[in-house]
C-alpha positions, -999 to 999 in steps of 0.1 A, spaced: 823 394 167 820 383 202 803 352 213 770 358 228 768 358 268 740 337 277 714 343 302 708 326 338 677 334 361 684 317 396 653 316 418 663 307 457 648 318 488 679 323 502 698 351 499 733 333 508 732 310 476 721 335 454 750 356 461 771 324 458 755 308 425 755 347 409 790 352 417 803 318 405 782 322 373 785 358 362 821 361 348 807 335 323 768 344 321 745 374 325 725 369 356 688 377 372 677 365 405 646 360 422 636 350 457 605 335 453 588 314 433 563 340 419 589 368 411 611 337 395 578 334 369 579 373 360 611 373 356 613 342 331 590 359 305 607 394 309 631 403 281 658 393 281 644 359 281 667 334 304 683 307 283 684 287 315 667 281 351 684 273 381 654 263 406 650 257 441 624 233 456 618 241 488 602 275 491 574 297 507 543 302 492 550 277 458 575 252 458 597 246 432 579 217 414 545 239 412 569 269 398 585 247 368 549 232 363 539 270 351 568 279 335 564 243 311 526 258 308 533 296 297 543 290 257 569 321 268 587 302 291 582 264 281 613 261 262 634 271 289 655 246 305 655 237 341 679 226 365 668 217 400 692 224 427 677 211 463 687 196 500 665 171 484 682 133 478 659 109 473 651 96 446 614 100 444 619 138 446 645 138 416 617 120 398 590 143 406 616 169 395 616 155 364 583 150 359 575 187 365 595 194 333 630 198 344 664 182 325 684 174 352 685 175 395 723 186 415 715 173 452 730 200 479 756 208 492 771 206 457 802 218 436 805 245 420 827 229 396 800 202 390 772 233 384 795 245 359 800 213 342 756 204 340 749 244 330 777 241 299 761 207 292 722 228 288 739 258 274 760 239 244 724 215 242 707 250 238 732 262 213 727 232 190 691 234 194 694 269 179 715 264 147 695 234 142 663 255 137 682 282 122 693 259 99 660 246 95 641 279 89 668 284 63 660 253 45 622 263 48 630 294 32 648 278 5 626 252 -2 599 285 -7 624 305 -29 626 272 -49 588 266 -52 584 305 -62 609 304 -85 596 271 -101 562 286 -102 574 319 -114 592 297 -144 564 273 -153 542 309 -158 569 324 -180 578 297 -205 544 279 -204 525 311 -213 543 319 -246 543 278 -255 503 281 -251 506 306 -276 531 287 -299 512 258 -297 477 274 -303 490 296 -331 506 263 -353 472 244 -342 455 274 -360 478 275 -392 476 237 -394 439 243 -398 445 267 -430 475 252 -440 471 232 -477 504 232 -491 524 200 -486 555 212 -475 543 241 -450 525 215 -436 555 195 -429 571 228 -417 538 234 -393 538 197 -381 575 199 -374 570 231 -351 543 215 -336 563 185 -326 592 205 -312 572 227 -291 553 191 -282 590 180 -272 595 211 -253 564 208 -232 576 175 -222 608 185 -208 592 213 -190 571 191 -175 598 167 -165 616 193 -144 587 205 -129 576 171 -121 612 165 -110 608 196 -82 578 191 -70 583 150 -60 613 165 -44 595 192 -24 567 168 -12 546 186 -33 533 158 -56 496 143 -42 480 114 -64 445 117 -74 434 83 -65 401 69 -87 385 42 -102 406 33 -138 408 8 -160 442 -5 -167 441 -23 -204 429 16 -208 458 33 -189 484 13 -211 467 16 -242 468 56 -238 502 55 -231 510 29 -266 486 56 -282 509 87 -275 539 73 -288 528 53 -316 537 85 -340 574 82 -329 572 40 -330 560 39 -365 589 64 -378 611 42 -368 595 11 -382 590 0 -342 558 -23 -335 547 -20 -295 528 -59 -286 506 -57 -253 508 -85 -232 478 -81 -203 479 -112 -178 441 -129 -174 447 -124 -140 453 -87 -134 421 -73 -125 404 -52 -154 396 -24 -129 417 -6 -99 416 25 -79 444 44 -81 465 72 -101 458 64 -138 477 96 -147 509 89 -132 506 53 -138 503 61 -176 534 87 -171 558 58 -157 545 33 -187 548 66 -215 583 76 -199 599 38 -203 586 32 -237 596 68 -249 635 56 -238 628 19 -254 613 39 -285 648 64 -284 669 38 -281 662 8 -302 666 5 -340 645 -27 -343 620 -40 -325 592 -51 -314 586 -36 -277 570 -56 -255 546 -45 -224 538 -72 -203 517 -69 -172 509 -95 -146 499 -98 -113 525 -98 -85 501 -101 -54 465 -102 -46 454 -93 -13 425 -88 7 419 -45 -2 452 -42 -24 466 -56 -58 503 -56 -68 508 -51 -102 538 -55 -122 544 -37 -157 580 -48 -179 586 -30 -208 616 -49 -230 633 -36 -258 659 -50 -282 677 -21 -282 713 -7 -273 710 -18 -237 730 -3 -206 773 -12 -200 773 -31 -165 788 -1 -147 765 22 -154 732 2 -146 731 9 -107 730 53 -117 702 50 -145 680 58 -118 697 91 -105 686 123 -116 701 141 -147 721 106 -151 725 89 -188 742 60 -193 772 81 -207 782 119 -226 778 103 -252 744 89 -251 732 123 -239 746 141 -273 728 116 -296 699 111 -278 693 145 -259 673 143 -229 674 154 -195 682 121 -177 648 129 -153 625 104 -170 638 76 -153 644 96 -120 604 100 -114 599 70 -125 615 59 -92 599 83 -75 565 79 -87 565 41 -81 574 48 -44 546 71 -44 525 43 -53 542 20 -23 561 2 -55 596 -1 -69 616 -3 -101 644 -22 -116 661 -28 -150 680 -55 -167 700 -50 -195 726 -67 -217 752 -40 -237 739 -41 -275 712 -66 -273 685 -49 -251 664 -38 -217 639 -50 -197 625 -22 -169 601 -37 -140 581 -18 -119 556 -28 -91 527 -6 -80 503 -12 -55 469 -4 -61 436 -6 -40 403 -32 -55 375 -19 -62 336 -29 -68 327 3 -86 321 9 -126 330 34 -147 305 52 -161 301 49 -196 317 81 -216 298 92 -248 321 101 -277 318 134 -289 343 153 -311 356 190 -301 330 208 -324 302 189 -308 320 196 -268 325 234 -278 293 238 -292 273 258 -264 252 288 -273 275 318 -283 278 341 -249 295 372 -238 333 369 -227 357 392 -211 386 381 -215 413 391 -193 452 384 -202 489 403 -203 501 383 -233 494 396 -266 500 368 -285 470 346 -261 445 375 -262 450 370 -299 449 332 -299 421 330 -276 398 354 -291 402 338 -327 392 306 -309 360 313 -293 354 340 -317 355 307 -347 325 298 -324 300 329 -327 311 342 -290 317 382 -285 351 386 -266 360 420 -245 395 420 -239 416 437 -213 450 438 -203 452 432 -169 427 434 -141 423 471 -136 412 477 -168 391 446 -167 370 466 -133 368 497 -157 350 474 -183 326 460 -160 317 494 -144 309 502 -182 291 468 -189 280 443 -166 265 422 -193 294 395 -198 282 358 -192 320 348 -183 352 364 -172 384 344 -183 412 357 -163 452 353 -159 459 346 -129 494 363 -130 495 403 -145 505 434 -137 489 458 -118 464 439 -106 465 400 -107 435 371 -116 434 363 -77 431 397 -65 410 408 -94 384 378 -87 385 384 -44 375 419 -53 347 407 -76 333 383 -47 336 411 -20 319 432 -43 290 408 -51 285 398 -14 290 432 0 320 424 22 353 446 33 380 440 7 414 427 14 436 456 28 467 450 6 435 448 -27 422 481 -17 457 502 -14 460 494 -50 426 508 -58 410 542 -58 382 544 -35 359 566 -54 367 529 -80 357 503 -53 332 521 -39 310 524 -81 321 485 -82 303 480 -49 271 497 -66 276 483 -98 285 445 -88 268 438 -57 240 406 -56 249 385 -82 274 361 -90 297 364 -117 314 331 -132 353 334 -133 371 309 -148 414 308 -143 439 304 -166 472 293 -147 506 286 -161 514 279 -125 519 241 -122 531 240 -80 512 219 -58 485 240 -39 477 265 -72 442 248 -78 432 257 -41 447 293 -45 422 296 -75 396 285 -55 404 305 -20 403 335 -46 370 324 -55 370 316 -93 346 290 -101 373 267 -123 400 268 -137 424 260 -174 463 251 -173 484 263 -200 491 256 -226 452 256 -230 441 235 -261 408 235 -277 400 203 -257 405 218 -224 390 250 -231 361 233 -249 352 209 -221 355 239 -193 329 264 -214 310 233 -222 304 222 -184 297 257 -168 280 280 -202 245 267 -215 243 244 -246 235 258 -275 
C-alpha cells in the first residue's frame, strides 16, 4: 500500500515563484496554485482539500493576512495549516502573520532546502494529528461498543433474575414445610448473591466510562450506617459476628451528599470483614476529619479481627479483580471489584482510602469523604408496610413484556391485588390491543422487545395523543392503514406509561423520559418498587 501523497495549495501573485515552489514541491506533494488571494480561498475548500498553505503577503486586491484571516473563519478550511512566505523581515509582520492564524513565517529570498525542511515539519505535525484522532474516534467507538454491550448484558441476565427472584418471593409466601423453606430461602440468597456481583461489574464499568453521576441530597448518616449494619446482619449473625457502631459527637447528624454510594463503600468493607473473620466483634468508627466553612470531612474505619492481608500484597488490594492471593479467591469467591469502587467511589466524593493490616490478627480500612453542610430537615417518613403502599384502588393494566416467566410473575402480583391485567408480547400487539380497547388506566412496558421496543412503542403513543408526525425509522415498521386507526383512536388524552428497564447505563432514565413514559421500574422489580411506583401515580383505593 503506498503512502498517501499529500496536498499543497500555493497562492502567489507571481507567476515566477509559483512555477519555482510547484516544481520543487511536486515530486514529493500534489500541487494547486492560485494567483490571488480570492481564487487561493476557492481553491482551499475544493476537494481535494489542501493539507497545507503556502501564502504570500503581499498581493492585489487582499493581502495575505486578510486571506488566512478567512480561511481560520470558514470551519472547511480552519484546520489547514499555514505557512507565510514574504519579502517581509521584520518582526512586527511575522507577528501579525501569526496572529492571522498562521504556524510559521520563511522570510524571502529563501532556500528551497529550508521550505522543504518547515513543510515536512507541518506535514509529519499533520500526520500525528490524524492518527491521534483516529485513534481517538476508535477509542470513542469502543468505549460505545462497551456501554452497548454492558447495557445489552445487564437486560439479559437481570431480566430472568427478576423472575427468579419474584417467583421464590412468591413460593416463600405459600411455602409451609420446614425444609422447602430452607431450600426457597437458600435460592433466594444465591440469586441475592448473584445480583450483587452483577451489580459490582456494572458498577465497575460504568466508574470507568465516566458514566457514574452522584445524586447529591440531604441524609442522615447514623441512618446511612445503620442501613448498611442492617443488610449484613443475616450473614454476621451466622457466623456468630457482632458489628459495634462507634459515631463521633462531633460528626454532624445531617449532610448533603450521596447516601447511596456512601452506604455501598460502608456495605462493601463490612461484607469483606464479615467474609473474612471467624471471630469478632467488627467495629465502625466514624469521626470527623475536618470541618470547614460549606464542607465536612468525614472519616469512616471499619476493623476486623480477622485473617488480615501478607505485607506484599497490601499495596494491590485496591486494583481491580485483585485478592490478596489464588488462594483466597477459591475459599472466599468474589470478584476482587468491591474494593476497586470503593476507591473509586471515594474519589468521586473528593475522598480517599487506605487499609492497615497485620497477617492473622486483623484489618482496619479508612476512608475520607467529603460532604457539603446543610441547614435543611428531612421530612418525616410515615411507616407503612407493602400491603398498606400497594393498596390503591384495583385499575386496568396492560401489561406489555417479551419474557414469559415476568408476564407470569407480574400478573400474579398485581392480580393478588384485585387489578385486571391485558398482556401482550411485545409492542405491536400491545397497539392492536389498544385499537380494540382504550380503557386501560396504565400501560407497563419493557423497554427492550422484539418487533417493536418500550421506547418506540411509547413515542408512537405520544405522537398519537398530540397529533404529531411519527419518527421515520417508528413508522417503516408500521402499516399505515395501523398508524393512521391509532391516530383516530388515541389522539387527546394522555395515557400513563410506566418503564420497566433492565438497562442499568448511565443516561437510560433520560432515554425513558425523552421516549415520553411517565416513570419508570429497574429490574429485578420487587413488590416494594412496584408498589411505591403504582402507589404514587394510580389513585388510592
Amino acid at each position: 500500500m503506498s503512502e498517501k501523497k499529500y496536498t499543497l495549495l500555493i497562492i502567489d501573485d507571481i507567476i515566477d515563484n509559483l512555477m519555482l515552489l510547484g516544481e520543487a514541491m511536486s515530486p514529493a506533494y500534489k500541487i494547486k496554485v492560485a494567483t490571488s488571494g480570492m481564487q487561493g480561498l476557492e481553491l482551499a475548500v475544493q476537494e481535494p482539500l489542501p493539507d497545507l498553505i503556502l501564502l504570500d503577503i503581499m498581493m492585489p486586491g487582499m493581502d495575505g493576512y486578510e486571506v488566512c484571516r478567512r480561511l481560520k473563519a470558514n470551519p472547511l478550511s480552519k484546520h489547514i495549516p499555514v505557512i507565510f512566505l514574504s519579502a517581509l523581515d521584520k518582526e512586527s509582520d511575522e507577528l501579525q502573520g501569526l496572529d492571522a492564524g498562521a504556524v510559521d513565517f520563511i522570510t524571502k529570498p529563501f532556500k528551497l532546502e529550508i521550505v522543504r525542511a518547515r513543510i515536512a515539519t507541518q506535514i509529519e505535525l499533520l500526520r500525528m494529528r490524524q492518527q491521534l484522532q483516529t485513534a481517538r474516534l476508535r477509542a470513542e467507538a469502543a468505549s460505545q461498543s462497551k456501554s452497548v454491550f454492558l447495557a445489552n448484558m445487564s437486560h439479559e441476565i437481570r431480566t430472568p433474575m427478576s423472575a427468579i427472584m419474584g417467583m421464590t418471593d412468591l413460593a416463600l409466601e405459600k411455602a409451609v414445610d420446614p425444609q422447602q423453606r430452607s431450600y426457597l430461602e437458600t435460592v433466594k440468597l444465591s440469586a441475592d448473591s448473584l445480583l450483587s456481583l452483577i451489580n459490582d461489574i456494572l458498577d465497575f464499568s460504568k466508574i470507568e466510562a465516566g458514566q457514574m453521576e452522584l445524586d447529591v441530597h440531604p441524609f442522615l448518616i447514623a441512618e446511612a450506617v445503620e442501613a448498611a449494619v442492617r443488610t449484613v446482619s443475616v450473614l454476621s449473625k451466622e457466623k456468630g459476628l457482632d458489628i459495634l457502631v462507634d459515631i463521633a459527637p462531633t460528626v454532624p447528624a445531617m449532610v448533603k451528599g450521596d447516601s447511596l454510594r456512601f452506604r455501598q463503600i460502608i456495605l462493601n468493607l463490612l461484607s469483606n470483614a464479615i467474609k473474612f473473620s471467624e471471630k469478632g466483634p467488627i467495629r465502625i468508627t466514624v469521626t470527623l476529619e475536618k470541618f470547614g466553612l460549606e464542607t465536612v470531612a468525614v472519616r469512616v474505619a471499619v476493623i476486623d479481627q480477622g485473617i488480615g492481608i501478607k505485607p506484599d500484597k497490601i499495596c494491590s488490594v485496591f486494583s481491580a479483580f485483585s485478592q490478596a492471593d489464588s488462594s483466597v479467591s477459591r475459599k472466599f469467591g468474589g470478584t476482587g471489584l468491591g474494593l476497586a469502587i470503593c476507591r473509586q467511589l471515594c474519589e468521586l466524593m473528593d475522598g480517599m482510602i487506605s487499609v492497615k493490616s497485620e497477617y492473622g490478627k486483623g484489618t482496619t480500612f479508612t476512608f475520607i469523604v467529603i460532604f457539603s453542610l446543610t441547614a435543611q430537615e428531612l421530612p418525616q417518613k410515615k411507616a407503612t408496610t407493602i400491603l398498606e403502599e400497594i393498596r390503591v384502588r384495583p385499575v386496568r393494566i396492560l401489561l406489555v413484556e417479551d419474557n414469559p416467566a415476568n408476564r407470569f410473575l407480574l400478573r400474579v402480583v398485581l392480580e393478588k391485588h384485585q387489578h385486571q391485567v391485558t398482556e401482550a408480547i411485545d409492542g405491536i400487539e400491545a397497539l392492536h390491543i389498544l385499537l380494540e380497547d382504550d380503557s386501560f388506566d396504565l400501560i407497563l412496558s419493557d423497554v427492550q422487545m422484539p418487533r417493536l421496543d418500550g421506547y418506540s412503542l411509547t413515542q408512537l403513543i405520544r405522537c398519537c395523543e398530540q397529533g404529531e408526525e411519527l419518527d421515520e425509522e417508528v413508522a417503516d415498521r408500521l402499516e399505515a392503514s395501523l398508524v393512521d386507526r391509532l391516530r383516530n383512536r388515541l389522539h387527546g388524552r394522555h395515557r400513563l406509561v410506566i418503564a420497566m428497564t433492565a438497562n442499568a447505563m448511565s443516561g437510560d432514565q433520560e432515554k425513558c423520559f425523552d421516549a415520553g413514559m411517565d416513570d419508570y421500574l429497574t429490574k429485578p422489580i420487587d413488590k416494594e418498587q412496584l408498589a411505591a411506583t403504582l402507589r404514587r401515580w394510580l389513585p388510592a383505593g
